[in-house]
matplotlib code that plots the C-alpha trace (Angstrom):
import matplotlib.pyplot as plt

x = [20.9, 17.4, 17.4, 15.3, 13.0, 12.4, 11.8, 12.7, 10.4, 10.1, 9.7, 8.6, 7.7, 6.5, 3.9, 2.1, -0.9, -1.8, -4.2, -8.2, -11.2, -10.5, -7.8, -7.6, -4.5, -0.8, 0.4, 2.7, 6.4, 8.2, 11.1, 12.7, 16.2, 19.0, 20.7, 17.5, 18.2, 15.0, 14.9, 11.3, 10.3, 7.1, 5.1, 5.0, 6.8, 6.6, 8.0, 8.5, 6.0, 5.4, 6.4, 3.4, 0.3, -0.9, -0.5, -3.4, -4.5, -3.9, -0.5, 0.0, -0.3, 1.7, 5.2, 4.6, 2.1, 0.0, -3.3, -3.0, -5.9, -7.4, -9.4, -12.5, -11.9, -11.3, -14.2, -16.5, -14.9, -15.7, -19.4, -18.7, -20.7, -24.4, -23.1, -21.4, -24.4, -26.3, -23.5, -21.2, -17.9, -16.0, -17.0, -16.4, -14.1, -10.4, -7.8, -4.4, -1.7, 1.1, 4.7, 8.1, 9.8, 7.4, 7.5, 8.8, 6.3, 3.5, 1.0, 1.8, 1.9, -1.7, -2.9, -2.0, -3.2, -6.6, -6.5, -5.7, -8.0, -11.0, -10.8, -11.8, -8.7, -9.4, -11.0, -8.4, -4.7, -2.3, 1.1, 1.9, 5.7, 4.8, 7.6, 10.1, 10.9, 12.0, 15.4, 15.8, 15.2, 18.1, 17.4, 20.2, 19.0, 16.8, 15.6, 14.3, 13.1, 11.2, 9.0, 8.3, 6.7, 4.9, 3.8, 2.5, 0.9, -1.1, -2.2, -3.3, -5.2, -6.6, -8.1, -9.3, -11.9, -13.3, -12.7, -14.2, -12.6, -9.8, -6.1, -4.0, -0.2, 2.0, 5.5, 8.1, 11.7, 13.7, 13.6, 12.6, 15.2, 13.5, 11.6, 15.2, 14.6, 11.7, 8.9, 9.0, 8.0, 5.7, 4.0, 4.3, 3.0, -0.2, -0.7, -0.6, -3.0, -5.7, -5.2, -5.7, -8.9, -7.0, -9.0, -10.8, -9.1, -5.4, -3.6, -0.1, 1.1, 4.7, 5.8, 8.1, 8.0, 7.0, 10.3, 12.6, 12.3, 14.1, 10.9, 7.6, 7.7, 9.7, 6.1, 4.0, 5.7, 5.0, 1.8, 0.3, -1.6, -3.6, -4.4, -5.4, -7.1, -9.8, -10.3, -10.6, -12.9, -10.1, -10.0, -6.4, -5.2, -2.1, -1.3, -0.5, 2.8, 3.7, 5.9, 2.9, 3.1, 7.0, 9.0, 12.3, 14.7, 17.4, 17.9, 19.6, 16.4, 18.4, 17.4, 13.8, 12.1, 12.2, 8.5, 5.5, 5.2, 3.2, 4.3, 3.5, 1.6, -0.8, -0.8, -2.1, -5.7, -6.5, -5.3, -7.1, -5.1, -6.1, -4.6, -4.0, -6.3, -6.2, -8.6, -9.2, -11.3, -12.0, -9.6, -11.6, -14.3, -15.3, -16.3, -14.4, -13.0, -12.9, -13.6, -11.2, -8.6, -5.5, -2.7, 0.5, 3.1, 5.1, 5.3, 4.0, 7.5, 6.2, 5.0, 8.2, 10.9, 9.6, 8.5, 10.7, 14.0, 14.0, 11.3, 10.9, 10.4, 10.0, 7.7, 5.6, 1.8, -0.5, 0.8, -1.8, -1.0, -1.0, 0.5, 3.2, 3.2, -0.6, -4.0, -7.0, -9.0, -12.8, -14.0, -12.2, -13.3, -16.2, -13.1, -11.7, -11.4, -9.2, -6.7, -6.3, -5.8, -3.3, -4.7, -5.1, -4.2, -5.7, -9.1, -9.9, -8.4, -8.2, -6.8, -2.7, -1.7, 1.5, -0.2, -3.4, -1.5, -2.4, -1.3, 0.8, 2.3, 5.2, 7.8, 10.3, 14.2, 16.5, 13.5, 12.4, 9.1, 5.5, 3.4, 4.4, 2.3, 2.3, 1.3, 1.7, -0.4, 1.0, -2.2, -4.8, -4.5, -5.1, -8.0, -10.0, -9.2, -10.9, -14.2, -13.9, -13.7, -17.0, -18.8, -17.9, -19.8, -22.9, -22.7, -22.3, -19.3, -16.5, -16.6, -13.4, -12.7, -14.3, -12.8, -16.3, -18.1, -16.4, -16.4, -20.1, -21.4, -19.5, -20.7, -24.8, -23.6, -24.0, -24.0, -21.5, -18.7, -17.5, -16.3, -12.7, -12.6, -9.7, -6.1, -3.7, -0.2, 2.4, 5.2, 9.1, 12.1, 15.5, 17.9, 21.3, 21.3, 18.1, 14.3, 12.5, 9.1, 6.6, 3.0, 0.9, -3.0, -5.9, -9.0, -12.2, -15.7, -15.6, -12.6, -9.2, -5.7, -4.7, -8.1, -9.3, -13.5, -13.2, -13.0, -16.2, -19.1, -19.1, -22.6, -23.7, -21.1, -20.9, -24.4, -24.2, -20.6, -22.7, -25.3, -23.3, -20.9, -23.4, -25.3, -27.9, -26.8, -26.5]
y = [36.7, 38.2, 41.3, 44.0, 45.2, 41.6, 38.1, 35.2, 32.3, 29.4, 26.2, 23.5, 20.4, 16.6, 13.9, 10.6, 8.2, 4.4, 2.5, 1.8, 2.7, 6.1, 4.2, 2.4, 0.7, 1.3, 4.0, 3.9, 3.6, 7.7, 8.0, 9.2, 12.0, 9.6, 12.8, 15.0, 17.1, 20.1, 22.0, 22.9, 26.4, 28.2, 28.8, 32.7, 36.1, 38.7, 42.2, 45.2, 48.3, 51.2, 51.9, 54.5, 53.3, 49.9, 50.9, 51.1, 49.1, 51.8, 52.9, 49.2, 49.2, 52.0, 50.5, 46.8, 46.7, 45.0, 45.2, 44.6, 43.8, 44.7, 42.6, 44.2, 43.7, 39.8, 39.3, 40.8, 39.1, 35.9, 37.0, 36.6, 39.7, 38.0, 35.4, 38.1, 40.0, 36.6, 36.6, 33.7, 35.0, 31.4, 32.4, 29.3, 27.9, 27.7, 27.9, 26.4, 28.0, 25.9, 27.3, 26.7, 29.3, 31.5, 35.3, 37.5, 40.2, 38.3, 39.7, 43.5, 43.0, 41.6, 44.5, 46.9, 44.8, 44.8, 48.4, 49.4, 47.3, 47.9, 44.4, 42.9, 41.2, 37.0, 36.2, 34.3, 34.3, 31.8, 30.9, 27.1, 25.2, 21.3, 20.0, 21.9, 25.1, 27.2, 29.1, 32.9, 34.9, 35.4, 38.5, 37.8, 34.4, 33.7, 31.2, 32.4, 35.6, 33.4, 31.8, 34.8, 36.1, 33.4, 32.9, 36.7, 36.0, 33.1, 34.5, 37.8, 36.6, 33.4, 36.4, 38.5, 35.7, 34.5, 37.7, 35.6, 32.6, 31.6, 31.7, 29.1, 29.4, 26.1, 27.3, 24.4, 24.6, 22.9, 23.8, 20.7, 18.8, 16.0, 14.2, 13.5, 16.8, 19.7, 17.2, 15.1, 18.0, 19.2, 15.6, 15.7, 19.2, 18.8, 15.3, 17.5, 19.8, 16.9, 14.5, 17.8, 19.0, 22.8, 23.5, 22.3, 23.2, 23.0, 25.3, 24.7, 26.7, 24.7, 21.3, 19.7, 17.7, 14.1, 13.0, 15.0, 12.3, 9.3, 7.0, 6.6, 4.6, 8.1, 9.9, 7.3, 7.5, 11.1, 11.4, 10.0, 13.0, 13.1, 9.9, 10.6, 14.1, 12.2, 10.1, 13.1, 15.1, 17.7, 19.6, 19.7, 21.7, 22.8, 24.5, 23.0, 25.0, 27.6, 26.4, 25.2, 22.0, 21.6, 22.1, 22.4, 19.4, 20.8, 22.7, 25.8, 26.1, 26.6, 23.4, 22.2, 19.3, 19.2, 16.7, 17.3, 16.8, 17.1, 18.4, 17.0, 17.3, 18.5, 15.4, 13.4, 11.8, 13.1, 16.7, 18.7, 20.7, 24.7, 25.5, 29.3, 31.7, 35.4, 37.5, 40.8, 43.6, 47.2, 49.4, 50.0, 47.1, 43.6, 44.0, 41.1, 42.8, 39.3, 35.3, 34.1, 32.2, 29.9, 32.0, 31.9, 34.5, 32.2, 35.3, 38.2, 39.9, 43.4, 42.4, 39.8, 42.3, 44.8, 42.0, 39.5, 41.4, 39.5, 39.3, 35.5, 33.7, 32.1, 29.0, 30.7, 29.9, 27.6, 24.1, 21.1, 17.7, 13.9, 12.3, 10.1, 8.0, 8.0, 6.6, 7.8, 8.1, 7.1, 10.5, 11.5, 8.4, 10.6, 12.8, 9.7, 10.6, 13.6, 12.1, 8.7, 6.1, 8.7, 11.3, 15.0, 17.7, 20.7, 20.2, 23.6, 26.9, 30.3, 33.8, 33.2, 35.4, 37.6, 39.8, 40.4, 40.9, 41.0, 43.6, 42.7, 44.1, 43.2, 44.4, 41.5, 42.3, 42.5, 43.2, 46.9, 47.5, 48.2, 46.9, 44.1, 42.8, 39.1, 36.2, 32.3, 29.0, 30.5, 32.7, 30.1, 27.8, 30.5, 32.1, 28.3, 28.0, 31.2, 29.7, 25.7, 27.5, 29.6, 26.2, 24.6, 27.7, 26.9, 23.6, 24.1, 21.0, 20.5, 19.0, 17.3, 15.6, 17.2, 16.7, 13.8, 16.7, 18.7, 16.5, 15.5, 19.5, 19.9, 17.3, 18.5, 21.9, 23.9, 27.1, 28.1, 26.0, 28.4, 26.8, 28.0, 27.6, 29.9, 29.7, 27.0, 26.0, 25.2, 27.2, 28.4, 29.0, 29.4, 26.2, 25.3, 28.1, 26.2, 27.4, 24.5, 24.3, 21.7, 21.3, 21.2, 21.5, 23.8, 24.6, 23.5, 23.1, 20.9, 19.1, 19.8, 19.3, 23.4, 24.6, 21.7, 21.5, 25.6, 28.3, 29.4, 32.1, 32.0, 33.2, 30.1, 27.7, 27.6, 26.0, 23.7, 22.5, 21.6, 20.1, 17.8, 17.1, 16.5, 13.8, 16.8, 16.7, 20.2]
z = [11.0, 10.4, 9.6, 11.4, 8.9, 7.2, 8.9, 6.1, 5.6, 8.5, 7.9, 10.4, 12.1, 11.8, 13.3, 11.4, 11.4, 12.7, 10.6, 11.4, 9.8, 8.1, 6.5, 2.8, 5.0, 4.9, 3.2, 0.3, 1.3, 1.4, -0.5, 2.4, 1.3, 3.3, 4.1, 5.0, 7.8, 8.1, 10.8, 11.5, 11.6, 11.4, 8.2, 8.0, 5.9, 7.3, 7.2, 9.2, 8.0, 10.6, 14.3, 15.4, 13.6, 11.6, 7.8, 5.7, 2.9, 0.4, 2.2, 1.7, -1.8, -1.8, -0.1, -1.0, -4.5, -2.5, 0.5, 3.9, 5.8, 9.3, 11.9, 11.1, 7.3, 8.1, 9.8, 7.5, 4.9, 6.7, 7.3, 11.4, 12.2, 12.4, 14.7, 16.9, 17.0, 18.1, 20.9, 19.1, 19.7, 21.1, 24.5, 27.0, 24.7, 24.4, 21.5, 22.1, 19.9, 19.8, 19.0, 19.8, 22.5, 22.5, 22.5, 25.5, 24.7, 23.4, 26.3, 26.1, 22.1, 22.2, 23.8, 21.5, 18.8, 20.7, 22.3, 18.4, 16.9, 19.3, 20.7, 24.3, 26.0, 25.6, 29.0, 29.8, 28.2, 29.8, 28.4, 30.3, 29.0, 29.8, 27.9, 30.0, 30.7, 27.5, 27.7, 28.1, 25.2, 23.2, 20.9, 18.5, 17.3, 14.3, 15.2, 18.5, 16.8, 14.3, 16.3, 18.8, 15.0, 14.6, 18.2, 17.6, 14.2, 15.6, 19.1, 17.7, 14.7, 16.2, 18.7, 15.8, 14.6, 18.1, 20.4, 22.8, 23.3, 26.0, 24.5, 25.5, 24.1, 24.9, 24.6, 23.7, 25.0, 21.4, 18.1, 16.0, 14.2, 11.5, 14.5, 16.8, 18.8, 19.4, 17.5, 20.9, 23.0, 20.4, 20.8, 25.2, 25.1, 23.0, 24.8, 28.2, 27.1, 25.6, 28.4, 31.2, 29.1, 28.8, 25.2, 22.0, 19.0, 18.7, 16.2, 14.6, 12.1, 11.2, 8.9, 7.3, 3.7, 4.4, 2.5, 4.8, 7.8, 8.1, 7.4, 7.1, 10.5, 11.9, 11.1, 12.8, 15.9, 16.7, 16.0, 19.5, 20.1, 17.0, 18.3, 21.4, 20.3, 18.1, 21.4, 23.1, 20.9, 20.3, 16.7, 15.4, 12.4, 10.8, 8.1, 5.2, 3.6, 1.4, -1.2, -3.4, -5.2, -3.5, -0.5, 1.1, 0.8, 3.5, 6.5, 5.2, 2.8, -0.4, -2.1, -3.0, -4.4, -8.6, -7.7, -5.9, -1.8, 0.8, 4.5, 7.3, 10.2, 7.5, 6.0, 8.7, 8.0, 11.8, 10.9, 9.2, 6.6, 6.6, 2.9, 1.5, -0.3, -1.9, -0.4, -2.8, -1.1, -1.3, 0.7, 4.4, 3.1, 3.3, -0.3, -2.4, -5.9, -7.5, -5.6, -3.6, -5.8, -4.9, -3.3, -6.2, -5.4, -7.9, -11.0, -9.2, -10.2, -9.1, -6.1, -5.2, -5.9, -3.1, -0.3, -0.9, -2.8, -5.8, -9.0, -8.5, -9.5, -6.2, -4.9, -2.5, -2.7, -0.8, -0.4, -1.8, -3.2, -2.3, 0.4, 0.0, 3.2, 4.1, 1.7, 1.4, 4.7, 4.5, 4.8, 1.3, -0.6, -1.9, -3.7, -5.0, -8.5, -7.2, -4.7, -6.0, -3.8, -1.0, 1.3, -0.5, 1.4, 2.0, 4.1, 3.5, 2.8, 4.3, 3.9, 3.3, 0.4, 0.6, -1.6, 0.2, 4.0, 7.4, 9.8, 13.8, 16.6, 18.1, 20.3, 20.5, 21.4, 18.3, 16.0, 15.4, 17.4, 15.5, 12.8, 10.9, 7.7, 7.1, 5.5, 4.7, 6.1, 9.1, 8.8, 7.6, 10.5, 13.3, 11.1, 10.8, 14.4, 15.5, 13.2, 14.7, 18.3, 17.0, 16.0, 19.4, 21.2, 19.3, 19.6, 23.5, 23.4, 21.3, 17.8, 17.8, 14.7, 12.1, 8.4, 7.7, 9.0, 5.7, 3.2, 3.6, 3.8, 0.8, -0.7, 0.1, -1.5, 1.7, 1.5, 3.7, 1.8, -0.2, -3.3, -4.6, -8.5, -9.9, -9.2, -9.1, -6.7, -9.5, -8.7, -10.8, -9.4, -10.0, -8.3, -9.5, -12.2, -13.8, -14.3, -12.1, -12.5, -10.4, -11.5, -8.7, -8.7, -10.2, -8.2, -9.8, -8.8, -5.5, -4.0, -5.5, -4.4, -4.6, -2.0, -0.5, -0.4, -0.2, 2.4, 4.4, 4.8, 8.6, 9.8, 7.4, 8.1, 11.5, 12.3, 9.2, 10.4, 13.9, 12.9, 10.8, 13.1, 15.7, 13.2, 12.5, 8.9, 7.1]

ax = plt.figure().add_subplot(projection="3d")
ax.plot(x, y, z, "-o")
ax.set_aspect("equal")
plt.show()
C-alpha cells in the first residue's frame, strides 16, 4: 500500500528495434534473468508537501533540505521566454502523454496547476483509451494510484514548457508485465495515435532493464511503433531511468543489478533517451548557483533520510550506459570512442533531480489532496517534449526523428547544446546485507554515457534543432 503522504518509486515498460541503416547490425545477445518478472511502472518519487498553497523553494529547503521549483522558474531556466515573446509557445501542435490508467482527476487537477500558476488551459486537452477501455478507478491500489501521479507529473509539466500546444493523454487499460501484458496496448495505442495523425511528439515516462525480458527477440517485437513513428515523422522519447548505472532485477523492486544496464524503451536507436540533470537556482529565480551537473541522489544522506526515510545510500540518479541488445546506430558513430560498438543511452538530459524538485496538484482518491513535489526521468521526458513540440511550431511541421539532428549540432558546438561536464551516475546501496557499488559514467566535454550530448538553452536551441533537422544545418 502507498502511503498518503509518500508515493514509492515506479518502474516501467519495454519495446525494441529491427535492423537498417542507423544500424552497425544485430545487437549483441541480452543476458536475459530466466526468472525476470518486472512489472512496469512509471519513472517518478514523489511526495506529498502542502494542501492550500504550492510550497516555496525556501519552505522547500526547509522540510526536505532541498529546492523545489515552479513553472516560471523552469522556463527561465530553459531560456523559453524570448521564443514566447516571438509567439512560440507549441501552438498548433500536439503532445501525446502516454501512461497507463490514467488519472480520475487529471482535468480539474490541471486547472489548478494552471489557475495557480498563471497558465492558459492547453487549447485542446483530450483523454482517448484505444487499447480498451480502462477499469474504474480503484483508490486503494498502488498501482492504480501510481500512474494517476505520473499521468499528473507528465500532463502538467509537459504544459508548463509549451503552454500552447494541444495535450493529448492515451490512457491504457493493463499494467505491463515484462512484454506478456500492458506493453501490447502500450504498442496498439501509440500505433493508433501515429497511424490517425492525433500529434507529433510522443512522451513516455516508464522502462524496464533490457535484461528483465525473456529475449532480445521479446524487445524487437514490441517496438512496431517506433517503426512506424520514424515513417510517420513522429518524435518519440522516454526517459531513460533513475537508478543510475543499474536497475531493478524483479518485480517487488528489492533486488538490483551488481553490473551496469540500460532500460528500455530508452534504449531503442528510434527513441530518443531524455536523461536526468540537477538544476541549482536562486530561490524565486532562474539564476543557476552552479552548471547543471548529473543528477546522483546516491550519498546525499541529509537529503535521503527526509525524502526517502533512509540516509542511502540508495541508487537513485539519472540512468546512462550501453545497451546490451542494440549497436551503435549511424547517427552515434561520431561518439564512437564513447559507446563502443552498442548504442549509449541518454540522447540528452533534462531537469530530474530529487534534490532540486518540481511542484503538482493532485486530487486523486486514496491520496491526500494538494501539492506534491517530485522528481525522476519521469520529469525529463515531459520537459524535452514541451521544447520538441516548441521546435515543430517553428518549423511549421513536425520533426519526427530527430536524435542525427543532435548529434550533428553537438558536434558543430551549437550554442544551444548545453554541454554537461560535472557529475557522474555510479550509485551504492545496501543489497543482501552488502555495500554494492556499480560504476556508471562521468560527464565530460561532449557525449558521455551519464548526460548524453547535454541539456538545452531553448531560445537558442530551438531554431538550430530546425534548421538541422530540416537539412538547414545549425
Amino acid at each position: 500500500m502507498v502511503h498518503r503522504a509518500r508515493r514509492k518509486l515506479r518502474l516501467a515498460g519495454a519495446l525494441a528495434l529491427a535492423g537498417g541503416s542507423l544500424f552497425a547490425g544485430g545487437g549483441p545477445a541480452v543476458a536475459a534473468a530466466a526468472t525476470a518478472n518486472v512489472i512496469v511502472k512509471p519513472m517518478l518519487f514523489s511526495k506529498y508537501a502542502s494542501e492550500l498553497q504550492p510550497p516555496s523553494q525556501t519552505q522547500c529547503e526547509a522540510v526536505f533540505t532541498a529546492p523545489c521549483y515552479q513553472p516560471s522558474q523552469i522556463q527561465a531556466a530553459y531560456n523559453e521566454q524570448p521564443l514566447f515573446n516571438s509567439g512560440i509557445t507549441g501552438k498548433g501542435e500536439t503532445i501525446v502523454i502516454v501512461d497507463s490508467f490514467g488519472s480520475p482527476t487529471i482535468q480539474p487537477d490541471l486547472d489548478v496547476f494552471d489557475a495557480t500558476f498563471g497558465l492558459p488551459a492547453p487549447p485542446s486537452f483530450k483523454i482517448i483509451q484505444p487499447a480498451g477501455k480502462v477499469p474504474a478507478f480503484n483508490p486503494n491500489n498502488a498501482t492504480e494510484i501510481g500512474w494517476a501521479g505520473e499521468t499528473t507529473l507528465d500532463v502538467e509539466w509537459s504544459h508548463a514548457m509549451a503552454p500552447g500546444a494541444n495535450i493529448l493523454l492515451v490512457e491504457t487499460p493493463v499494467a505491463e508485465t515484462v512484454g506478456t501484458t500492458g506493453f501490447p496496448q502500450i504498442v496498439k495505442a501509440e500505433n493508433y495515435v501515429i497511424n490517425h495523425h492525433l500529434g507529433q511528439v510522443i512522451s513516455q515516462s516508464f522502462g524496464a532493464a533490457e535484461e528483465t525480458f525473456p529475449s532480445a527477440a521479446s524487445i524487437y517485437a514490441l517496438r512496431t511503433a517506433y517503426i512506424n513513428a520514424m515513417n510517420h515523422h513522429v518524435t518519440v522519447l522516454a526517459s531513460a531511468g533513475d537508478q543510475g548505472a543499474t536497475n531493478w532485477a524483479n518485480a517487488a523492486q528489492t533486488q538490483l543489478y551488481t553490473s551496469p544496464t540500460v532500460s528500455w524503451p530508452a534504449s531503442d536507436p528510434l527513441v530518443t533517451a531524455v536523461g536526468g540533470t540537477q538544476l541549482a537556482l536562486l530561490p524565486g529565480s532562474s539564476e543557476r548557483t552552479q552548471a547543471d551537473r548529473v543528477w546522483d541522489n546516491s550519498v546525499n544522506y541529509a537529503f535521503n533520510n527526509v525524502f526517502f526515510g533512509t540516509p542511502g545510500p540508495v541508487p537513485w540518479a539519472g540512468a546512462g550506459g550501453k545497451s546490451a541488445i542494440f549497436l551503435r546506430p549511424s547517427y552515434q558513430d561520431g561518439v564512437a570512442n564513447v559507446t563502443g560498438d552498442q548504442r549509449g543511452v541518454p540522447d540528452i538530459s533534462m531537469s530530474a533531480a530529487c534534490d532540486g524538485l518540481v511542484t503538482t496538484y493532485q486530487s486523486v482518491p486514496g491520496t491526500q489532496p494538494g501539492w506534491y513535489v517530485d522528481c525522476g526521468t519521469s520529469e525529463s521526458s515531459p520537459l524535452f517534449a514541451g521544447i520538441v513540440a516548441l521546435a515543430d511550431q517553428e518549423a511549421g511541421h513536425s520533426l519526427g526523428f530527430i536524435n542525427p539532428a543532435l548529434y550533428a549540432l553537438s558536434a558543430e558546438h551549437a550554442p544551444g547544446v548545453v554541454d554537461v561536464t560535472t557529475g557522474n551516475n555510479s550509485v551504492s546501496f545496501i543489497q543482501d546485507n552488502h555495500l554494492v557499488t556499480v560504476q556508471g559514467d562521468h560527464a565530460g566535454p561532449g557525449y558521455d554515457l551519464a548526460s548524453g550530448v547535454g541539456t538545452v538553452n531553448a531560445a537558442l536551441f530551438v531554431p538550430e534543432l530546425v534548421a538541422q533537422a530540416t537539412g538547414g544545418g545549425a
